[in-house]
C-alpha positions in Angstrom: 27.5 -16.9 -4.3 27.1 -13.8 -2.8 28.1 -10.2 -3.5 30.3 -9.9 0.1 32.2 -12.7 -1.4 33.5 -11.2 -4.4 33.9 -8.0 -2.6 36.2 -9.7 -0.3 37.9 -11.6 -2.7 39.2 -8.5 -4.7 40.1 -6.5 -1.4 42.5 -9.8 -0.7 44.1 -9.6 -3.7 44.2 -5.8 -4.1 45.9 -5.8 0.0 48.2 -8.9 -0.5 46.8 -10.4 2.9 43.5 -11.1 4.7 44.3 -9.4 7.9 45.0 -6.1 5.9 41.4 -6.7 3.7 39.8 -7.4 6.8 41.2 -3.8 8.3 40.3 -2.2 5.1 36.7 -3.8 4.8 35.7 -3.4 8.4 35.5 -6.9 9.4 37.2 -9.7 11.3 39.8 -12.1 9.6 37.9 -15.1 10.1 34.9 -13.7 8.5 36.9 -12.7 5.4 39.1 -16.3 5.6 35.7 -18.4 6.1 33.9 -16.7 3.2 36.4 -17.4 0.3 36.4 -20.6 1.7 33.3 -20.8 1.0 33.4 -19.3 -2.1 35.9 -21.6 -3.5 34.5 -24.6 -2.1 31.3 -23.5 -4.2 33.4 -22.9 -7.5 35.3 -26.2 -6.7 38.9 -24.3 -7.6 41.4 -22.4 -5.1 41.8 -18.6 -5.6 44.9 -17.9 -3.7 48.1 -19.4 -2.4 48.3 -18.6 1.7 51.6 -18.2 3.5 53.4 -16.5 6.3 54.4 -13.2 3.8 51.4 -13.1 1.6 48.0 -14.2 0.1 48.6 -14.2 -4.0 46.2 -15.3 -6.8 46.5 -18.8 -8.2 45.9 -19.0 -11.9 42.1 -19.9 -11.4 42.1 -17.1 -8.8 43.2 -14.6 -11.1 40.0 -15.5 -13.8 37.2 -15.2 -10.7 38.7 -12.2 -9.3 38.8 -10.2 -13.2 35.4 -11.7 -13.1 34.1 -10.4 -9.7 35.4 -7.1 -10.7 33.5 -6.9 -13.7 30.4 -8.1 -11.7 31.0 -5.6 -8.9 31.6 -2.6 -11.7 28.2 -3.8 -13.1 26.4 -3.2 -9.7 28.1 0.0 -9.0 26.2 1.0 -12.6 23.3 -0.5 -11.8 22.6 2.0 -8.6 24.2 5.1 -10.3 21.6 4.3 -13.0 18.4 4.1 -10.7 19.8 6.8 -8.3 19.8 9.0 -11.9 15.9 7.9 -12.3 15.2 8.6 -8.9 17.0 12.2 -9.5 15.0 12.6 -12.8 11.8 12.2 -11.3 10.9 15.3 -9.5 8.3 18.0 -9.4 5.0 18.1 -7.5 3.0 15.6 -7.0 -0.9 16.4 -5.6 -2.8 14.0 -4.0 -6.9 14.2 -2.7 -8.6 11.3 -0.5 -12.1 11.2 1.3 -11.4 11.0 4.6 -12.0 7.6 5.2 -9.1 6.4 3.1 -6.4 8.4 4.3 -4.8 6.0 6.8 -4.4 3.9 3.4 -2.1 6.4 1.3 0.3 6.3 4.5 2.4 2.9 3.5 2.5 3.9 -0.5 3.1 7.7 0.4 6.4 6.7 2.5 7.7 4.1 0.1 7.4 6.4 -2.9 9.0 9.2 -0.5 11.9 7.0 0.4 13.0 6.8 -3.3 11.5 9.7 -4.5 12.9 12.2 -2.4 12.9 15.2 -5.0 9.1 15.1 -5.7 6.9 17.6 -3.1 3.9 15.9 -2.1 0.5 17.9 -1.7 -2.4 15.7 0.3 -5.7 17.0 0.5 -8.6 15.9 2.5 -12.2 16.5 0.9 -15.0 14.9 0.4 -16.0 13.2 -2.5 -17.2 16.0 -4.6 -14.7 18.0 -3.8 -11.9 15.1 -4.8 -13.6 14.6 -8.1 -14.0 18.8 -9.1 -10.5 19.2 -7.9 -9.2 16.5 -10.4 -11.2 18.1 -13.4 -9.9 21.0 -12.6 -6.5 19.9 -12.8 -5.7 21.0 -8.8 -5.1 17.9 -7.9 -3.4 15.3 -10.1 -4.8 12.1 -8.4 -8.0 11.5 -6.4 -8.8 8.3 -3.8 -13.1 8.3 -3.6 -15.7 5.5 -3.6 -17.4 4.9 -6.7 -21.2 3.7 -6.6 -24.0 3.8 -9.2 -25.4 7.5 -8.3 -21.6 8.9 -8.5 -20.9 7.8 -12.1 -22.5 9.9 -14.4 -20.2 12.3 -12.5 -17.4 11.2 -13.5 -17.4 10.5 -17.3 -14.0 12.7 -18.1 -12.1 11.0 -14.9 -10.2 7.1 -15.6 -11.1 5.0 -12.3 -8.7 2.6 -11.4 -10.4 0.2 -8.6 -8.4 -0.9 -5.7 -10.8 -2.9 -3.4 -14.7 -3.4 -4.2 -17.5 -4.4 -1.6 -21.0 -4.8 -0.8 -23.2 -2.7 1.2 -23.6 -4.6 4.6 -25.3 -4.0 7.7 -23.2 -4.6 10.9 -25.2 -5.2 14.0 -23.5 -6.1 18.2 -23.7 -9.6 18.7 -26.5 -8.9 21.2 -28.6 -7.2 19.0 -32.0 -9.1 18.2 -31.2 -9.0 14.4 -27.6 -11.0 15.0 -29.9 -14.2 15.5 -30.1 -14.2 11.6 -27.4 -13.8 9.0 -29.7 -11.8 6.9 -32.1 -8.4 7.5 -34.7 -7.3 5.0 -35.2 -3.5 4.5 -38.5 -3.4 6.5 -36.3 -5.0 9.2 -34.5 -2.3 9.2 -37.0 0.6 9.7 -37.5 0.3 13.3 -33.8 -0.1 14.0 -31.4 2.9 15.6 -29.0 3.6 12.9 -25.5 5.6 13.6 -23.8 6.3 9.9 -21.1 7.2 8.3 -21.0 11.0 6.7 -19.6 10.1 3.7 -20.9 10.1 -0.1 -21.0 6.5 -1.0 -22.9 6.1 2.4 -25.6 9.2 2.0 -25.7 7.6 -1.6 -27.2 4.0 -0.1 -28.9 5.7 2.7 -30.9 8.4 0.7 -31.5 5.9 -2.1 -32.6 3.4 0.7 -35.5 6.4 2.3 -36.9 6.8 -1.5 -37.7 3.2 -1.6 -38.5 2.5 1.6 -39.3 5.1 3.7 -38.6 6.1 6.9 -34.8 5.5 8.9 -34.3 6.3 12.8 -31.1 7.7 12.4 -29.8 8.9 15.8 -26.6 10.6 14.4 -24.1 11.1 11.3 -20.8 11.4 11.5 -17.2 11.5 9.5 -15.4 10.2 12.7 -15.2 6.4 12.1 -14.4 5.6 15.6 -17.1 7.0 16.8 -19.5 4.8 14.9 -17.5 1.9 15.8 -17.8 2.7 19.6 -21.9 3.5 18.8 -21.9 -0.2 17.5 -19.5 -1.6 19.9 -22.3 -0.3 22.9 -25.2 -2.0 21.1 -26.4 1.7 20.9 -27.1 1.4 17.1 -26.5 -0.7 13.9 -24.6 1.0 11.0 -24.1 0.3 7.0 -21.1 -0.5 5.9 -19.1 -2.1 2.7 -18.2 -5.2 3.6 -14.2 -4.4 2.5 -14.4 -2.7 5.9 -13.9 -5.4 8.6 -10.4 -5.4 6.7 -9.6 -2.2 7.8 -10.4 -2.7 11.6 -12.7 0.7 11.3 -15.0 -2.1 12.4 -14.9 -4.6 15.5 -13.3 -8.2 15.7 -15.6 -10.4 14.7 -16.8 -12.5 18.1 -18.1 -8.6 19.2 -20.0 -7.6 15.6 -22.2 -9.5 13.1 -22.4 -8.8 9.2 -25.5 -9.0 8.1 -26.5 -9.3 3.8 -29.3 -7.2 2.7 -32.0 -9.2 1.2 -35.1 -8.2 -0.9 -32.9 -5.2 -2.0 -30.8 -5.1 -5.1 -26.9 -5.6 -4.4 -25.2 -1.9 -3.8 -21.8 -2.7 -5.4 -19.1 0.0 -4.6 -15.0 0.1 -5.3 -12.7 2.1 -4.0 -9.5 3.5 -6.0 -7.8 6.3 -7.8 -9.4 8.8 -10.2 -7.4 11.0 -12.5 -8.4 12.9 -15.7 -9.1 11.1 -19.3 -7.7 14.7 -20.4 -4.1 15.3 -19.4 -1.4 12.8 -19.5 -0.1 11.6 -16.3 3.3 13.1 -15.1 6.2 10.7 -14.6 5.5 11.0 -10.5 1.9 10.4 -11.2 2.6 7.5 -12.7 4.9 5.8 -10.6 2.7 6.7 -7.3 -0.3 4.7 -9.2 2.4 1.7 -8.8 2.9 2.0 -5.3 -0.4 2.2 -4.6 -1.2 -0.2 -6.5 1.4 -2.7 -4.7 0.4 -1.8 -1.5 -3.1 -2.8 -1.9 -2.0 -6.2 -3.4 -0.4 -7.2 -0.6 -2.0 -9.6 1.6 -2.5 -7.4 4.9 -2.2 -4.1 3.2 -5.2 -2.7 5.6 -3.7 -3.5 9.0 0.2 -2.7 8.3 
């Protein structure tokens, strides 16, 4: 059974013939005729007597079409009532990412657009210090950032709500002499040309990595993902990466780049997700965005729609 049905079925009996419903609904005769068929064949009982001057309820027609009524009347509420929520929810609503996650916000940002027209979105890009003081300070209402280890302590008066979480990799061209082998060590890794990204979590590993280790030839840094892609892509360099990236296409398909695990070198866990403050309550749009967000990175292919 199908709404269209009992729509069709009460604009028969409210025009006395199908060819005049059909008029008033839009549609052809036969589509109105075959779906009450339909209909009654599915309820096992005939709603209306046909003939030359009329169509007219039977008696059993006259119980399903008070009923479809009711049921339409119902559905009519139903979207008054969420059209009233969406109208209720309004305001501002501020948003900060790191760079890197931007492209991510696009899918949630135009869902919650679409039913939340009245509510003026704000999107800032900063980096990740920026994103966290601008959350504290109440100028922004939610933040996207990386969490790691050194970043932490940083955040004690901010809730984190992860959305992915990965492992620091290194990603290495198929042609590279380390792609041979499925892991590197970090003294494998000190002669290698190095092209990274210019974000936190990354300077986090990276500078972490040079206390312990020493040395890194890094031939350049950069915010531009693409262009560390390319870098790889020419066998000019190997990069470090979490491994949620691949996901994401900011790296290469597979039979072009290798992942490589980092051995003798304790696991650098990181997450991604939303940061807002322990200290003020979330706002009705707040909360509803964390939903959407939260959807959209629960869906299957959520990184390359």
């Amino acid at each position: 059974m199908q709404i269209e049905q009992l729509e069709y079925v009460i604009e028969v009996a409210k025009a006395g013939t199908i060819s005049t419903a059909s008029k008033n609904l839009h549609v052809t005769q036969s589509a109105v005729s075959q779906s009450i068929s339909s209909l009654e064949e599915e309820l096992g009982v005939t709603l209306f007597h046909r003939s030359r001057t009329g169509t007219l309820p039977t008696e059993e027609g006259d119980k399903v079409i008070q009923k479809a009524y009711e049921i339409i009347m119902k559905i009519q509420e139903l979207k008054l009532e969420m059209q009233s929520v969406k109208m209720v929810v309004k305001g501002e609503l501020k948003l900060a990412s790191i760079p890197t996650f931007m492209t991510f916000l696009l899918n949630p940002l135009a869902a919650f657009k679409a039913d939340f027209p009245n509510v003026n979105l704000e999107i800032k890009e900063q980096e990740t210090q920026e994103v966290v003081n601008s959350v504290n300070q109440g100028h922004v209402d939610i933040g996207m950032i990386a969490i790691h280890e050194g970043l932490k302590d940083k955040t004690e008066d901010l809730e984190f709500l992860p959305l992915i979480k990965g492992e620091m990799k290194v990603y290495v061209h198929k042609n590279s002499p380390l792609a041979i082998y499925d892991t590197v060590t970090p003294h494998d890794l000190i002669n290698q040309t190095i092209v990274m990204y210019d974000g936190d979590y990354v300077k986090w590993f990276v500078n972490n990595f040079l206390h312990q280790f020493g040395h890194l030839n890094i031939l350049f840094k950069s915010n531009n993902t693409d262009v560390i892609r390319k870098a790889v892509l020419k066998n000019l360099a190997i990069t470090f990466s979490p491994d949620w990236y691949p996901s994401n296409h900011e790296l290469p398909s597979k039979d072009k780049i290798k992942m490589l695990h980092i051995i003798n070198h304790h696991p650098v866990n990181m997450a991604f997700g939303l940061v807002y403050s322990k200290k003020r309550p979330l706002s009705a749009s707040s909360a509803k965005f964390i939903k959407y967000v939260e959807k959209a990175f629960q869906t299957k292919n959520h990184f390359t729609n």
